[in-house]
Every structure is written in C-alpha cells, then in structure tokens.
C-alpha positions as CSV (number, residue, x, y, z in Angstrom):
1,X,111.1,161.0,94.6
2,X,111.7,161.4,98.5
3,X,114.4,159.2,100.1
4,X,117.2,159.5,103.1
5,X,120.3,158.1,103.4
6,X,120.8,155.0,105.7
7,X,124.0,153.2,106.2
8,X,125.7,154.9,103.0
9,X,122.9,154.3,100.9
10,X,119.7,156.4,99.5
11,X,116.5,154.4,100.5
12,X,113.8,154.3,97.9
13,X,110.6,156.4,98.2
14,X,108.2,153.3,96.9
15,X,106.3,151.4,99.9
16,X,107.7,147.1,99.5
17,X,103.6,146.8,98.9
18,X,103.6,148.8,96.2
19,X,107.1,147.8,94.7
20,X,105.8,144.0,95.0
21,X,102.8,144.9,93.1
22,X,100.7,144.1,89.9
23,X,99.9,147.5,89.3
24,X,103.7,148.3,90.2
25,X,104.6,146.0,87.7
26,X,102.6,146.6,85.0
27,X,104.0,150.2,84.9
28,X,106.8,150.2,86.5
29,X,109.3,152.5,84.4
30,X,108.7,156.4,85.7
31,X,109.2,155.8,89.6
32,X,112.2,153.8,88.4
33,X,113.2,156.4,86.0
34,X,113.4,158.6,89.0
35,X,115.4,156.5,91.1
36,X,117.9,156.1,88.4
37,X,118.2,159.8,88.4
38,X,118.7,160.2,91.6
39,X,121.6,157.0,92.4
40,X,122.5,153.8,90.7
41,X,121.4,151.7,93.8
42,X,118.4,151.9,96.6
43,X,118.0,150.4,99.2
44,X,114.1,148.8,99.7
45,X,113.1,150.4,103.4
46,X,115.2,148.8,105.9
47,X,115.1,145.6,103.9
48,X,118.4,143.8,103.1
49,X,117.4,144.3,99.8
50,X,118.9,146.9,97.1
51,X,117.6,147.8,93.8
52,X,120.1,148.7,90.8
53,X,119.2,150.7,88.3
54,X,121.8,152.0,86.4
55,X,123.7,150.4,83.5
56,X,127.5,150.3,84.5
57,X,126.6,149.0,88.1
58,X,124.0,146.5,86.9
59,X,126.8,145.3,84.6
60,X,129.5,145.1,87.4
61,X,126.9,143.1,89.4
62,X,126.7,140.4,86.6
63,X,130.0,140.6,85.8
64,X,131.0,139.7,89.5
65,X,130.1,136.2,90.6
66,X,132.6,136.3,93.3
67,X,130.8,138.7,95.3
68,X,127.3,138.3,93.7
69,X,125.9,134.7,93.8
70,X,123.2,133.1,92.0
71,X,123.4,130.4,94.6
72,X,120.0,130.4,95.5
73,X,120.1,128.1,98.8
74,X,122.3,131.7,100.1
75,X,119.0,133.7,99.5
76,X,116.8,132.2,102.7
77,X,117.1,134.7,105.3
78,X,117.0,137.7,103.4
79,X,114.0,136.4,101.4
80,X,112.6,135.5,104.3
81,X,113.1,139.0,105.7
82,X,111.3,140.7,102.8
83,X,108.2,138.2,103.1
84,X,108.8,136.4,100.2
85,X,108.8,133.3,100.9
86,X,105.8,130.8,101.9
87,X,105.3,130.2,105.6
88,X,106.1,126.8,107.5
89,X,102.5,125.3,106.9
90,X,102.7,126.2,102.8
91,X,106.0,124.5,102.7
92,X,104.5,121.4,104.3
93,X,101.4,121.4,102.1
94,X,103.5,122.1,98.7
95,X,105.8,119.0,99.9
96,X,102.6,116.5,99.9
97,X,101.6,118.0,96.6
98,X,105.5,117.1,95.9
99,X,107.3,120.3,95.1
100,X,108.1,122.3,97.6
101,X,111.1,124.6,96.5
102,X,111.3,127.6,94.2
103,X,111.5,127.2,90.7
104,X,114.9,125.2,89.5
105,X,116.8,126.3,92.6
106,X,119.1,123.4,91.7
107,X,120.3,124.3,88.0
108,X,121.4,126.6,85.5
109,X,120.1,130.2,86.8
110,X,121.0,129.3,90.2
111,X,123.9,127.6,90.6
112,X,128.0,129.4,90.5
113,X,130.9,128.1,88.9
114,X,131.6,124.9,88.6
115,X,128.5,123.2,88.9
116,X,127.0,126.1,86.3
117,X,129.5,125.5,84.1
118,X,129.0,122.0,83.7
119,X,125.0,122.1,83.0
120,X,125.5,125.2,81.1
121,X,127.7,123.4,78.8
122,X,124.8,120.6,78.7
123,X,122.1,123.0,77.2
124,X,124.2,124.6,75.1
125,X,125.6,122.0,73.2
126,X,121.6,120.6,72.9
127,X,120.7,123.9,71.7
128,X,122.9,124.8,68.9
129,X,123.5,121.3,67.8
130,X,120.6,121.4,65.5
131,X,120.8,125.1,64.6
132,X,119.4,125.0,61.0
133,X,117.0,122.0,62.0
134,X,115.2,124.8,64.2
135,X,115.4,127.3,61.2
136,X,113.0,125.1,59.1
137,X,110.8,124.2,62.0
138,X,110.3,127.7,62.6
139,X,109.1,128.5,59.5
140,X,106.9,125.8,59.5
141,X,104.9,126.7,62.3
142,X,104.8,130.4,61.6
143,X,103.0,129.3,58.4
144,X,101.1,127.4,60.7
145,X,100.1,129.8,62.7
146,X,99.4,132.6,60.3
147,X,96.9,130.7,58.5
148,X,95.1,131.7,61.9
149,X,94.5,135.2,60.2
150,X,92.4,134.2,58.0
151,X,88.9,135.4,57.8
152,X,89.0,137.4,60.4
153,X,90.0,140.9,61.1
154,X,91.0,140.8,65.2
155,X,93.4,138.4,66.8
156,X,95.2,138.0,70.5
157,X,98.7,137.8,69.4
158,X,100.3,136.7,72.7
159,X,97.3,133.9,72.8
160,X,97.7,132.9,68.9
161,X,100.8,133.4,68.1
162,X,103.9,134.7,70.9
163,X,102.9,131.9,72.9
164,X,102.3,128.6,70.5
165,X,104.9,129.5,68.5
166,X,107.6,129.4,71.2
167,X,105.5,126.0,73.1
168,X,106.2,124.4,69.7
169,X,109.8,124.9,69.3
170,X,110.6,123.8,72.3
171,X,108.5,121.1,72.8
172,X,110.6,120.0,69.4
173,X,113.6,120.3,70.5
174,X,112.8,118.8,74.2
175,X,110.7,115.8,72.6
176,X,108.2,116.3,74.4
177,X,104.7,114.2,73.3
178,X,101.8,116.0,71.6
179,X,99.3,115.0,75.0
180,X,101.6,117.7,76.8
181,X,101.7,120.3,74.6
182,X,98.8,121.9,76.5
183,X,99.7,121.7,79.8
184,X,103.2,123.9,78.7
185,X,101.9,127.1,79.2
186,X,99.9,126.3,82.3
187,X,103.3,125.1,84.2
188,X,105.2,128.2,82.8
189,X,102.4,130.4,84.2
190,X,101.8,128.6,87.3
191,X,105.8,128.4,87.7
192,X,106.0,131.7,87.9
193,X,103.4,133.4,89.6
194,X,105.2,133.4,93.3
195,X,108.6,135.2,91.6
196,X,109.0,138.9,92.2
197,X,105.9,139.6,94.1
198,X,103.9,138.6,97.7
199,X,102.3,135.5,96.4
200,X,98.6,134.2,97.7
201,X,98.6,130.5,99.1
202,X,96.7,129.2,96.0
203,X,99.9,130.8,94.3
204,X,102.2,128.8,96.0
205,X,100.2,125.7,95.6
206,X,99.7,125.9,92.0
207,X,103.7,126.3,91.8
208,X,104.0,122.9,93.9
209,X,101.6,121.6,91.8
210,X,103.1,122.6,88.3
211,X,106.5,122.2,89.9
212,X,105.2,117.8,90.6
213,X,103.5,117.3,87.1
214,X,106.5,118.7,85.2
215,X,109.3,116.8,86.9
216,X,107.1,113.7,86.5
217,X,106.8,114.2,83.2
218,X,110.2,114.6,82.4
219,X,111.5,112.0,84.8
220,X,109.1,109.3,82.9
221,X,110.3,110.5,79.5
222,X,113.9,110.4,80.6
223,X,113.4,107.0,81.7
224,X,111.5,105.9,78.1
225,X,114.8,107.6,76.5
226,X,117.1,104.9,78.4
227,X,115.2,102.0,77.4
228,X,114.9,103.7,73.7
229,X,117.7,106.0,73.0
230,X,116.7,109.4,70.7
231,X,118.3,112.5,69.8
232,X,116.0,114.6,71.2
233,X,117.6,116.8,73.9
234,X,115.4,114.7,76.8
235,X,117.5,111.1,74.8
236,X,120.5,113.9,75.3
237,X,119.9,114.0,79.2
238,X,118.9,110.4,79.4
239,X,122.6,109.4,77.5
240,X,124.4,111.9,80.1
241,X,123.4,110.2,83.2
242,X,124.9,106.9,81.3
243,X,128.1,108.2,80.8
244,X,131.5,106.9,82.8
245,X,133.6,109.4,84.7
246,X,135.7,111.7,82.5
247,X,139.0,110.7,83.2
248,X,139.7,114.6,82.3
249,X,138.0,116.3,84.8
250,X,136.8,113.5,87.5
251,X,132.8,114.3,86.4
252,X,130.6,111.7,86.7
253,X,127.4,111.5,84.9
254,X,125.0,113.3,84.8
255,X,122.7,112.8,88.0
256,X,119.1,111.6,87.3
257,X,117.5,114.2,89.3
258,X,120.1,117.2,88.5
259,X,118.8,115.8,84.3
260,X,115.1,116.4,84.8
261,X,115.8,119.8,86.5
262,X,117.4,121.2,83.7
263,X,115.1,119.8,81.9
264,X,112.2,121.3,83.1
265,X,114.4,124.6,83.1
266,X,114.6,124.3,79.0
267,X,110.8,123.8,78.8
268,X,110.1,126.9,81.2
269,X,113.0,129.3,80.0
270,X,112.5,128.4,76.4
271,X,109.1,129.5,75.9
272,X,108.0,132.3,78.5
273,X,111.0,134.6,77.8
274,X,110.8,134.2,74.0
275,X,106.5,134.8,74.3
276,X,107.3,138.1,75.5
277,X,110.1,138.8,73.4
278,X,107.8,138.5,70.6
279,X,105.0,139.6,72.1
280,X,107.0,143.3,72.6
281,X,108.0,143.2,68.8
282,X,104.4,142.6,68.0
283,X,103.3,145.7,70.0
284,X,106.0,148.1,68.9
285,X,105.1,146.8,65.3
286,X,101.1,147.6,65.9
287,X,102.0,150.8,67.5
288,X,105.3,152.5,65.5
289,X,103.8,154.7,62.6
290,X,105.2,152.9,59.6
291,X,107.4,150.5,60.8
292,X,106.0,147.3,59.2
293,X,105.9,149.1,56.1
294,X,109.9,149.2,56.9
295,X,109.8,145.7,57.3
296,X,109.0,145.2,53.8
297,X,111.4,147.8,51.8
298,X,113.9,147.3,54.3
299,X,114.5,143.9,55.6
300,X,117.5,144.4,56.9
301,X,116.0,146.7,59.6
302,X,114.2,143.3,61.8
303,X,117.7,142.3,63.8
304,X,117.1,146.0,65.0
305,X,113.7,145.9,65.9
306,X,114.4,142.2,67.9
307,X,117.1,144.3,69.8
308,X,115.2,147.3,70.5
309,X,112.6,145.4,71.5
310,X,114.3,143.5,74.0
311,X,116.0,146.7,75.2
312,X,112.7,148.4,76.2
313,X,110.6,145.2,76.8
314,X,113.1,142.7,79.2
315,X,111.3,139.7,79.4
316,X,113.1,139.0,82.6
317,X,111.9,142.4,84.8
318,X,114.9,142.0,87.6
319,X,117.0,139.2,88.6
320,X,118.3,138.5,91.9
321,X,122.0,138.3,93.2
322,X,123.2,137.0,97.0
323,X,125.9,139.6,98.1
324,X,128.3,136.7,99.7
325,X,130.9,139.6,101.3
326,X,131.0,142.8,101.7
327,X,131.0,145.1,98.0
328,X,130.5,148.1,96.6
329,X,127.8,149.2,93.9
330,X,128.4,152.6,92.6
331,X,130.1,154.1,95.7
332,X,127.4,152.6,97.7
333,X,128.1,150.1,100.4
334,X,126.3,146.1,100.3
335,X,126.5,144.1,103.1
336,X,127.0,140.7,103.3
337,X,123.6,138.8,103.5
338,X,122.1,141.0,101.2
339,X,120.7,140.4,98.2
340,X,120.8,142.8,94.9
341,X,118.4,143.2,92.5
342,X,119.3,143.7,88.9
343,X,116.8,145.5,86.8
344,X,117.0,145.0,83.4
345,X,114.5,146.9,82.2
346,X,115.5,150.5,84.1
347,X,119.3,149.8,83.0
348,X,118.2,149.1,79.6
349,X,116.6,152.9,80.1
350,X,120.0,154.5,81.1
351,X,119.8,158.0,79.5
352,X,124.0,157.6,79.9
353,X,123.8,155.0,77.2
354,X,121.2,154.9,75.4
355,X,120.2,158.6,74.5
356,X,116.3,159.4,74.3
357,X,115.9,155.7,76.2
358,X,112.5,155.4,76.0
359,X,111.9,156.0,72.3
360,X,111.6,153.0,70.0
361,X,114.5,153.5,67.2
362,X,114.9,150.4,65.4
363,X,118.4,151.8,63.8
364,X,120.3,152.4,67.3
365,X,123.8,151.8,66.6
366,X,124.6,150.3,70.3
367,X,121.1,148.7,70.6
368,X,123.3,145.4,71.5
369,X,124.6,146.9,75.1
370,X,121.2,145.8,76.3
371,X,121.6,143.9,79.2
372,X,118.1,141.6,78.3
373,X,119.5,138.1,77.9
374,X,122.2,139.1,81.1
375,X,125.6,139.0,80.9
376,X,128.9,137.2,82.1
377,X,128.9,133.4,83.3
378,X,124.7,133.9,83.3
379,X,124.1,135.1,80.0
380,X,121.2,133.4,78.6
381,X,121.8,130.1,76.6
382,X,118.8,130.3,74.2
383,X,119.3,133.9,73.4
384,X,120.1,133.3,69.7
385,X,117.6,130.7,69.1
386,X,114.9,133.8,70.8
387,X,115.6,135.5,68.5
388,X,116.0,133.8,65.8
389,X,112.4,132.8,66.2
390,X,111.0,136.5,66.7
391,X,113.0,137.7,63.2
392,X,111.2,134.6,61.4
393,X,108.1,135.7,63.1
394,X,108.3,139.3,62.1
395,X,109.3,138.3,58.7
396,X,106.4,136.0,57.9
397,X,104.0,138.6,59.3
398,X,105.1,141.7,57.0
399,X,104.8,139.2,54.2
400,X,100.6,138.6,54.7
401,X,99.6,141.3,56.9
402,X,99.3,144.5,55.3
403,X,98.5,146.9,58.6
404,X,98.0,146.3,62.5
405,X,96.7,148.5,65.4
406,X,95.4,148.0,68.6
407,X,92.3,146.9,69.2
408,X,91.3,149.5,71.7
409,X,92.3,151.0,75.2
410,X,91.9,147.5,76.6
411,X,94.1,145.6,73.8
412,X,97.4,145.2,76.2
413,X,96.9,143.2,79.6
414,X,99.9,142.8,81.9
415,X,97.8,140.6,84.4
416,X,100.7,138.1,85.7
417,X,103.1,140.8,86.0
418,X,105.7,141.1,88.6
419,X,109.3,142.8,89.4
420,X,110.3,139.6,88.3
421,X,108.7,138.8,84.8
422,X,107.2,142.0,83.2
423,X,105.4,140.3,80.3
424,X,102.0,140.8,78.3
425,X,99.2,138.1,79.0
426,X,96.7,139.4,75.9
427,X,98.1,141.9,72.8
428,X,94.9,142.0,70.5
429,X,95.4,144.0,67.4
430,X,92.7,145.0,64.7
431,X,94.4,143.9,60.9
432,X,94.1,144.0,57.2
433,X,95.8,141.4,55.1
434,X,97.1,141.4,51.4
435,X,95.1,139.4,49.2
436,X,96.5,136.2,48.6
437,X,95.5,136.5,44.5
438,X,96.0,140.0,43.8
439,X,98.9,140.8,46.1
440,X,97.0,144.1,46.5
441,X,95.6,145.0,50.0
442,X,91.9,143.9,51.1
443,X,90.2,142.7,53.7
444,X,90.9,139.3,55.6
445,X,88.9,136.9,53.9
C-alpha cells in the first residue's frame, strides 16, 4: 500500500470515504494487514487522526491515560475536522427529540480517572455481586432458546440466539420490565449507527431518538426503585443517589442523571458486545472442520475457542483516544489535539504475537494477550460475565446439535458495520440435531 511521510509519520493509502465505509468495514482486515506491515501508526490524510495497528503500541496507548484521554468533551474539534460529527441544524433537531449528544459521553467509556473510577466501581460491584445467580439464569434461557431448533433444519443465529440471549441477561440483572424487552435491541442498534462511520441525518435522529426513550425509561424506573427499594442493579443506582457523603473520600451520592447514564451504558454495553462475541463463536463453530465435534470429547477446549474468537472477531472494531500533549506511538510523533485510534481487531492480527494471526487455533497458548475487552483503567467490566455466557452457549449447543454449516454465500451479513463496531447483523446456518430418544443423530424434528 502507497503512503508518504508527513510530519514524521507514514500517511495511510485508504481514501477517509472508504476507511468510513460499510463495505470498508465489513472487510476491513487485508488493507489493515498491510498497514501493519508497513508501521505501527498512520496518519488518516492530513486529518488529525492516526490509526494504530500494531500490538505493543496499541497496548502503550491504553495503558497511557495521561497522555491518551477517553474524555470525550476533548474530542470536538478534531471530530469535527474529520466530518464526524452532525451539523448545527442536526444538533438542534436531535435536542427537541431530547438527546442530542453522543452515546454516554458522560460515563464509564468516556470519562478519566477519578470520575471513571468511581462509576467503574459502581458497575462492577452490580455485576459480580450475583455471579452464580447469572450462571443459572444463563442456562435457563439457553434451554430456552434452543428449544427454537426444533423442527426445523435452518436458523439465524445472531437473530435467535446471540442476540436474545444477551437482551435477557441483562434485562435481568438491570430489572428492566418484560414491555421493554423489545425495544432493547432497537436502542442498541440505533445507538450505534453514527459511531465509526459518516452517518445520514435519519442516523443521527434515530440516535436522538433511542438516546430520549432509554434515559426515560431508566429515569422512571429509577424513580419506581426509590419509592420501592429492589436489588436489582437499577434499585442499586436508585440506593446510590440516596447515600450521604462518604466521610472517606468527600463523594457524595450518586447524581440522578450521572445514575441513569450508566444505566443506559449497562443495557447498551451488555448486550451488543456479547451478540457478537457469540455470534463469532457461532461462525468459527459452523465453519472450523470438526471443531464442535471437539466440543464434545474435549470440553475443556470452549475457554479457547471464547478467546480465539474474540481475538479474530473484536466486537468493538477501534476505539478512540484524545492525544492531550504531545507523545510518541512507535517512534512516530502525535500532536496534541489529535485523536488516536486503537484497532483492536488489526492488533489482535499482529504476526509478532500471534504467529499465523489469521488462522482460528482454539489451543493458542497466549490467546489471552488479545487486546478485545481493552486494557488498563478501561478494560471492560462485563468481560467475564461475556464470556461466561458464550461458554454456556457453546456448551448447550454441542449437547443437541449434532452438525452446522452455513446456509449459503449469503448466510453472514455485516450490514451495520463500522470502524467502530465490526459485528454480524444475520449468521444463518443449515443444522442436524441428535435425537432427543435415541441419542443417535437424525434429522430436526
């Protein structure tokens, strides 16, 4: 791939049009391939806007919150000078459809130290204080949903199963009402159609509107919670906004607004990343000769495929970082104002540490230095209930379906795919299942 030096630092030979594309997106990994070849960091045209590619450096970036912020009020300019942001007018339309920001600018993913810390420490105590509560559930619905199977022979296995499986554990551990369990997938859809791409006005105005309905969900459940304490994690929030100031630290509670915004970040972050996480296992599984035959003999092998899986399938594509001072990436100068792009995905492909990166091998001994759930201060807090889910998943599949393929040269759509979210909208496979009497194999009935 063609590119120049300017200001220190090779310039990447993919038009922003193309980069910013679905088509981009949806195949993404040999153009990447080749910049990763060539240096660990690009810069996009004369955008203030460098790609990272490379393992180490995209490490060092997440490692360094000092220098790269998540602070996403920083990002305006430069956004705004790589067009991706909406215009004057969109702002003041998504504001009377009451949500006119980006998604969560105000919690977890986009906040530094000490205001991270502090909500961080809020989900995460939510998350794991239930651990073996979510276990059960799990299994529950998997049964649930793999009663789907029967009597037929073809299923979309993002639509029946990665997505509704994820939807219901949340929605569980949120509290959220049966009436909005269908709206979920909608807002996390909708939520994230403007990220990592040039979005269309009826983009932005379906974010507004997803970004309205869910806070006023959440902020009329938090409210139910105060006059009705649960232990649900919105009764958690609700509790935390009630609380004096810690004579410890000086916090205060929790702020009513800051509540429903991690809130809604829980709903969003806990289903979408874990859809594709499964929805990746699901593929490799329909399309690795013999590898849910492994599942059965050898059991032990699923933590491997979860981690391999994530390795070549990120469900986060690229995340971005604001360069607050002057650094250095790999030899190659940032300058302040700049914002650095993390990808996952092509880091996850470094030949320097993973060897043959782009083959699936469930038994790779440093599968874990994946970079998939981020690391440092940002590392993701649900990434061990994520996974916990897909090993269930894969578990309870090898155990009533006996073979899976894809259902044609059509079976895998990528159609809300960005260089922000890189995940599979449709995954139909083509099955056989053992029968339920004989244990032997036959056909679903």
């Amino acid at each position: 791939m063609d590119s120049k030096a300017q200001s220190g630092c090779p310039v990447a030979g993919i038009d922003i049009k193309e980069l910013m594309s679905r088509e981009f997106a949806a195949c993404p990994y040999p153009k990447l391939a080749e910049l990763q070849g060539e240096a660990p960091v690009h810069q996009v045209g004369d955008k203030p806007w460098y790609l990272v590619t490379r393992h180490d450096e995209c490490l060092r970036v997440l490692m360094d919150p000092e220098h790269f912020s998540s602070e996403h009020d920083d990002f305006g300019p430069a956004l705004k000078a790589i067009g991706i942001t909406p215009t004057p007018d969109q702002v003041e339309r998504m504001q009377a459809l009451g949500g006119n920001r980006s998604n969560m600018v105000d919690v977890i993913p986009h906040r530094d130290p000490p205001v991270h810390t502090r909500q961080r420490k809020v989900i995460i105590k939510a998350v794991t204080a239930r651990f073996r509560r979510w276990e059960e559930f799990i299994e529950e619905q998997s049964a649930r949903l793999l009663a789907r199977f029967e009597g037929r022979t073809e299923i979309d296995l993002i639509a029946e199963a990665a997505a509704p499986l994820p939807i219901a554990v949340i929605a569980d551990i949120l509290g959220i009402p049966d009436d909005y369990l269908p709206k979920i997938k909608q807002w996390s859809d909708d939520s994230s159609q403007t990220s990592g791409r040039y979005a269309s006005d009826e983009d932005w105005m379906a974010l507004a509107k997803a970004m309205s309905e869910q806070r006023a969900m959440f902020a009329s459940e938090v409210r139910k919670r105060l006059a009705d304490p649960s232990d649900d994690l919105i009764g958690r929030i609700a509790a935390m906004t009630q609380e004096p100031v810690d004579e410890a630290t000086g916090e205060g509670p929790l702020d009513f607004d800051e509540g429903v915004e991690l809130l809604t970040l829980a709903m969003l972050g806990g289903n979408e990343t874990t859809t594709q996480l499964i929805g990746a296992a699901m593929f490799y599984l329909a399309t690795e000769p013999g590898l849910l035959d492994r599942v059965r003999t050898q059991p032990d092998i699923i933590p491997g495929i979860v981690e391999e899986s994530l390795r070549l399938t990120a469900p986060v594509f690229t995340m971005m970082r604001f360069c607050k001072q002057d650094a250095e990436i790999g030899g190659v100068p940032i300058p302040a104002g700049s914002i650095v792009s993390v990808c996952f995905n092509q880091a996850n492909r470094d030949p320097k540490v993973f060897p043959d990166p782009d083959t699936f091998v469930a038994e790779r001994t440093n599968t874990r230095r994946h970079l998939s759930f981020g690391q440092g201060i940002h590392v993701c807090p649900g990434a061990q209930l994520a996974r916990l889910e897909t090993r269930i998943w894969i578990a309870r599949l090898a155990e009533r379906v006996k073979h899976m393929e894809l259902a044609g040269p059509d079976a895998v759509r990528y159609d809300l795919a960005s260089l922000a979210v890189r995940g599979m909208t449709s995954l139909r496979v083509r099955y056989e299942l053992f029968d339920k009497q004989s244990g032997q194999l036959g056909e679903a009935a």
